[in-house]
C-alpha positions as CSV (number, residue, x, y, z in Angstrom):
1,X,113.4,35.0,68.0
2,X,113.6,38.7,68.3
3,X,110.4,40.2,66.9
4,X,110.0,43.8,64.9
5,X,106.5,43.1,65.0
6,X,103.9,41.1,66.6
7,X,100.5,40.7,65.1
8,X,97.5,38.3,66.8
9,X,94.4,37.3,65.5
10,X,94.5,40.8,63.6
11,X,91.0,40.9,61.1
12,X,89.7,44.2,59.1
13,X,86.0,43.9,57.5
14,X,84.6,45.9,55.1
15,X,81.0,45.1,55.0
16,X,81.0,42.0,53.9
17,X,84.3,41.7,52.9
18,X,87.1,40.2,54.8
19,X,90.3,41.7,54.1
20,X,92.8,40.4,56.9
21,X,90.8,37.3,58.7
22,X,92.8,36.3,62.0
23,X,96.3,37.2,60.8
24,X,98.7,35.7,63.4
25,X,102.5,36.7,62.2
26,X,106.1,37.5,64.3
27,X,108.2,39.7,61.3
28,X,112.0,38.5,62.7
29,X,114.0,41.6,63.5
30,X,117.0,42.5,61.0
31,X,115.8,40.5,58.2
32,X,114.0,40.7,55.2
33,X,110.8,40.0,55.2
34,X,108.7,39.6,51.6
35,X,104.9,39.7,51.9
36,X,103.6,37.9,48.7
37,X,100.5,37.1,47.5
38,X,97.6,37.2,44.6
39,X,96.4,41.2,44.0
40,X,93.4,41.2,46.6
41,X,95.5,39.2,49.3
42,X,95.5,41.9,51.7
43,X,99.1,42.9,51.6
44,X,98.4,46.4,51.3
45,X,95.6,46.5,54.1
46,X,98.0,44.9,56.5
47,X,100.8,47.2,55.9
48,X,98.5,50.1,56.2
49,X,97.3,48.6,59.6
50,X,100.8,48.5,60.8
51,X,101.4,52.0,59.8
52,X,99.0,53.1,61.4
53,X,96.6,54.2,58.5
54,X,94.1,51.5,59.3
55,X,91.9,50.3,62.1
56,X,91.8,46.9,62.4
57,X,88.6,45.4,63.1
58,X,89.8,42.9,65.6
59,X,93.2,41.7,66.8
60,X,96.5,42.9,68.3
61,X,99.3,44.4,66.7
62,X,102.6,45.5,68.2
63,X,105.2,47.4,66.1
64,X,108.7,47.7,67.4
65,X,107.0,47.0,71.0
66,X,104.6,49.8,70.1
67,X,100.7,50.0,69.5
68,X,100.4,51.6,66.3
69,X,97.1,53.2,66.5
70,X,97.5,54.8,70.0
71,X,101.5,55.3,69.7
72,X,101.2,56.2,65.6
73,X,102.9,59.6,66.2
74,X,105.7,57.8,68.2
75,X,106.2,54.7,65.8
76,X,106.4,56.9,62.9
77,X,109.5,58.3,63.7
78,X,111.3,54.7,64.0
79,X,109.3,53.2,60.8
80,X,110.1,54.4,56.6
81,X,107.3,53.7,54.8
82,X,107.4,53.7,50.7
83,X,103.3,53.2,49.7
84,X,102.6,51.4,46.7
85,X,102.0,55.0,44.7
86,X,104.8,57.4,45.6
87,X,103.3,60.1,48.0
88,X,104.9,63.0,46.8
89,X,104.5,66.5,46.4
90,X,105.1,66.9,42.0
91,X,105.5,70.4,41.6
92,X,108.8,70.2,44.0
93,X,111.8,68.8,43.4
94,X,113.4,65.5,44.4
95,X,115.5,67.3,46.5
96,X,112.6,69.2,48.2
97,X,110.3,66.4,48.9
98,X,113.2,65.0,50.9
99,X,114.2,67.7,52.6
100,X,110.4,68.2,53.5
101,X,110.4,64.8,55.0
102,X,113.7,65.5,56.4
103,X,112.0,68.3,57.8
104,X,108.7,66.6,59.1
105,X,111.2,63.5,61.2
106,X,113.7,66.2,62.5
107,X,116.8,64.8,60.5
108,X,120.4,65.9,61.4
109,X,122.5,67.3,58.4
110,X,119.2,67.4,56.7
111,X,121.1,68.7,53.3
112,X,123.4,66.6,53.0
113,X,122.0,63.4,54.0
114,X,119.2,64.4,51.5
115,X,121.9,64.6,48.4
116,X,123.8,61.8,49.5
117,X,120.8,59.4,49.2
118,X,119.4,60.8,46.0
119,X,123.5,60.2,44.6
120,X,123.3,56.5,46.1
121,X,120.4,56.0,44.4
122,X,121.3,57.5,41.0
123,X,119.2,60.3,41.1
124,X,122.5,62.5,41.2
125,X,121.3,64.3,37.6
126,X,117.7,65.1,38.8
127,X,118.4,66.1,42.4
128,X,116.2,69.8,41.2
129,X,114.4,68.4,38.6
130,X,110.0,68.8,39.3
131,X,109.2,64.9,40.2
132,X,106.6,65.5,37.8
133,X,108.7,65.2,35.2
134,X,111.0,62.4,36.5
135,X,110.2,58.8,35.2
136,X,108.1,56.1,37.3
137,X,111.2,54.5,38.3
138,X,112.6,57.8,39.2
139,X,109.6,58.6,41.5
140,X,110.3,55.5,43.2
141,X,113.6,56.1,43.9
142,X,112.8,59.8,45.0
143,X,110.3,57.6,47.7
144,X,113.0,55.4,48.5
145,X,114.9,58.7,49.3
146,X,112.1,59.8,51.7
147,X,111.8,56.9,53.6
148,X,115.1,56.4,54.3
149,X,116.1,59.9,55.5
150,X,115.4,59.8,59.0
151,X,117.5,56.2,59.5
152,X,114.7,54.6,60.6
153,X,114.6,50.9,62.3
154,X,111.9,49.5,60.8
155,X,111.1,50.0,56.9
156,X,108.3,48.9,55.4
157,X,107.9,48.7,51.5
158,X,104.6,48.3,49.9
159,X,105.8,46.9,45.7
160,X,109.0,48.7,45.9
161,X,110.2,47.6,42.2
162,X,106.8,47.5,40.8
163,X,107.6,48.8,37.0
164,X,111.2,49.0,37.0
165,X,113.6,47.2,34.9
166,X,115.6,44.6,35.6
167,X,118.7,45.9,36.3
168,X,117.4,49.1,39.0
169,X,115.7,46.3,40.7
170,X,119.1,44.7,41.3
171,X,120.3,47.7,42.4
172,X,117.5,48.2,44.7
173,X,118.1,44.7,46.2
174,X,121.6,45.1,46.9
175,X,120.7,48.3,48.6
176,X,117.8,46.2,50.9
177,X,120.8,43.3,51.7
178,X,122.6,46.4,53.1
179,X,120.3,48.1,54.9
180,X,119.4,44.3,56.4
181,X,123.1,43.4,57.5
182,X,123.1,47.1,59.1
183,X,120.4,45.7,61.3
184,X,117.3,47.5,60.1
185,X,114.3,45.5,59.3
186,X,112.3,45.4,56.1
187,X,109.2,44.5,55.5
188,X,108.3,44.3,51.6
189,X,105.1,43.6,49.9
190,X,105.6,41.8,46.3
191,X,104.0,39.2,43.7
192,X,107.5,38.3,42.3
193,X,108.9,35.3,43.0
194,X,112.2,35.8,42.0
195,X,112.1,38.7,44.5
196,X,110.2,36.4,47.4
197,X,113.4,34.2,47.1
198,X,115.7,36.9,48.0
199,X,113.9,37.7,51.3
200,X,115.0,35.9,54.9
201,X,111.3,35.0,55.3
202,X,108.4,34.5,53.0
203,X,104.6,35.4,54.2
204,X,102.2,34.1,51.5
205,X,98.8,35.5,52.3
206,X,95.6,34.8,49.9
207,X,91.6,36.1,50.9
208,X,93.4,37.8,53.8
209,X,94.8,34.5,55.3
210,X,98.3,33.4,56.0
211,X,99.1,30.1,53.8
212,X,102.6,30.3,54.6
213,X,105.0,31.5,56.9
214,X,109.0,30.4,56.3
215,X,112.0,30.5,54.8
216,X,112.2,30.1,51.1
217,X,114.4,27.3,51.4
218,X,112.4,25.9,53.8
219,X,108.9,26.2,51.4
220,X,110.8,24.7,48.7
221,X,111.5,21.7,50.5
222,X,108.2,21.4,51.8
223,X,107.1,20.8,48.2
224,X,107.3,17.6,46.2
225,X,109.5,15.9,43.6
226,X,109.4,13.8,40.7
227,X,112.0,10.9,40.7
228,X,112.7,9.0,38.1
229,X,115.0,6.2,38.2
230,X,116.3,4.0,35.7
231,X,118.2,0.8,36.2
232,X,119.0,-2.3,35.7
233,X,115.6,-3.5,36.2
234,X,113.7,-1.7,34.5
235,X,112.0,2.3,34.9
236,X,109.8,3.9,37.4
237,X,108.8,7.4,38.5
238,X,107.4,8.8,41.9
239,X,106.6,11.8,43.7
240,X,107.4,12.4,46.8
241,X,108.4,15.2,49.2
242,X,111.8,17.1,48.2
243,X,113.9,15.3,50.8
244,X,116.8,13.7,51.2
245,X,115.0,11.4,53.3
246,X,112.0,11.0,51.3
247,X,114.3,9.9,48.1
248,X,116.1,7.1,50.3
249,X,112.8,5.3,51.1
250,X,111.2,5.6,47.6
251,X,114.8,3.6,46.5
252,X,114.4,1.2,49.2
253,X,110.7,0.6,49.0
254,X,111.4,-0.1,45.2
255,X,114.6,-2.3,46.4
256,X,116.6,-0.5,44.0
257,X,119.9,0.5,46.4
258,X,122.4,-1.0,44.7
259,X,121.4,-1.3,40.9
260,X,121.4,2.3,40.6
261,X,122.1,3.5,36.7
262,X,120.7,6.8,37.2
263,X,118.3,9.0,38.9
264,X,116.0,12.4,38.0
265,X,115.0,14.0,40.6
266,X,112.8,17.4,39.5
267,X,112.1,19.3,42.8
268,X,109.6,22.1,42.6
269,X,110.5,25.4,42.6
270,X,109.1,28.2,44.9
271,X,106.6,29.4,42.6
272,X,105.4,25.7,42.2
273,X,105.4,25.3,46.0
274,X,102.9,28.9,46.8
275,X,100.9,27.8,43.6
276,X,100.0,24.7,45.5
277,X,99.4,26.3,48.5
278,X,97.4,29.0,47.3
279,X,95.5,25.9,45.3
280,X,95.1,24.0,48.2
281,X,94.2,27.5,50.2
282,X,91.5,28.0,47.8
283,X,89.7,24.4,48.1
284,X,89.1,25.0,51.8
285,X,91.5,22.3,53.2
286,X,94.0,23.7,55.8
């Protein structure tokens, strides 16, 4: 697998509070990645680490074969970054804060590439408008804008749609699917689930620990089923894991192969699956 970024045994402490213990993680390159987890998780402090905003305490990172503490000034060109709270100036206007990030990464047709991504985001109406008085979904978009304007490689996206309704989060996903099957990679930080099963990859994190690290497919067939059967002898239920295989041997261990009426079968769902991870996550088992 081709890796965007590389992270081993990464930690940060404050105090007495661990907020990334031992993170080991390889984010695949030209996919979506979705960092989920409970508020607290550490999502945030490892995206800030690999910005390079944040000092691990412990641990190696490498982002797009780059340290990000020593090579920050380097990796920043190559990386968009969209923080959780738009970072923008308020008195300007959308326009100008892109331009002024434009302006900061060295951006070719500066001007144009500025209004064209404010348009394809359908800020067309508002391209001079103060962001101060844009909405909260507007800001975002304006952030979006900023992060984007330099083409970089690598984007990372800390709650993206966080506030936004239903239908500009679609057309933020269909954006993300884009910028994906143009190569770039994305790595984006949310608690929805809906959102989690969009992404290539899923990293669930909880008390600064990765529970989970897979496809979403994957996750939801690592979780269990309810089967019920009923038949010509009789009813039963079971769960068992949500495979193929798993269902063939609770029919056979029944002896129920060939008086077959019906069968249920309820798999879990992704939010089911991270629940019980985070539960079991939470009772100290591994």
């Amino acid at each position: 697998m081709n890796s965007a970024i590389s992270i081993k045994n990464l930690s940060k402490d404050y105090g007495q509070v661990h907020a990334l213990q031992n993170v080991t993680l390889e984010i695949p390159a030209g996919k979506i990645t979705g960092l989920v987890g409970p508020n607290g998780a550490g999502k945030s402090t490892l995206i800030k680490a690999l910005v390079g905003a944040l000092q691990p305490s412990a641990g190696l990172m490498n982002v797009l074969e780059l340290n990000p503490i020593r090579k920050r000034w380097n990796l920043r060109k190559q990386i968009g970054y969209m923080p959780q709270e738009p970072a923008l100036y308020t008195d300007l206007s959308a326009r100008e804060n892109v331009l002024f990030y434009a302006r900061v990464h060295r951006s070719a047709n500066a001007r144009g590439l500025a209004e064209q991504l404010l348009n394809e985001l359908n800020l067309a109406d508002r391209l001079d408008s103060a962001v101060h008085t844009l909405s909260g979904g507007m800001q975002k978009r304006v952030s979006l804008a900023c992060a984007l304007i330099h083409n970089p490689k690598l984007l990372i996206l800390d709650e993206p749609t966080a506030a936004l309704d239903p239908l500009l989060k679609r057309h933020l996903w269909v954006r993300f699917k884009k910028l994906a099957a143009a190569g770039k990679t994305l790595l984006i930080s949310t608690h929805l689930i809906d959102e989690a099963m969009l992404c290539d990859n899923v990293v669930l994190l909880q008390h600064g620990r990765v529970v989970a690290n897979d496809m979403p497919q994957a996750l939801i067939a690592s979780g269990a089923a309810r089967i019920r059967y009923r038949g010509e002898t009789g009813e039963w239920s079971e769960t068992v894991s949500a495979t193929g295989t798993a269902l063939a041997v609770a029919l056979q261990k029944h002896g129920l192969s060939q008086d077959i009426a019906s069968v249920e079968i309820e798999a879990e769902n992704l939010e089911d699956v991270m629940v019980a991870r985070l539960e079991q996550q939470g009772k100290g088992k591994p």
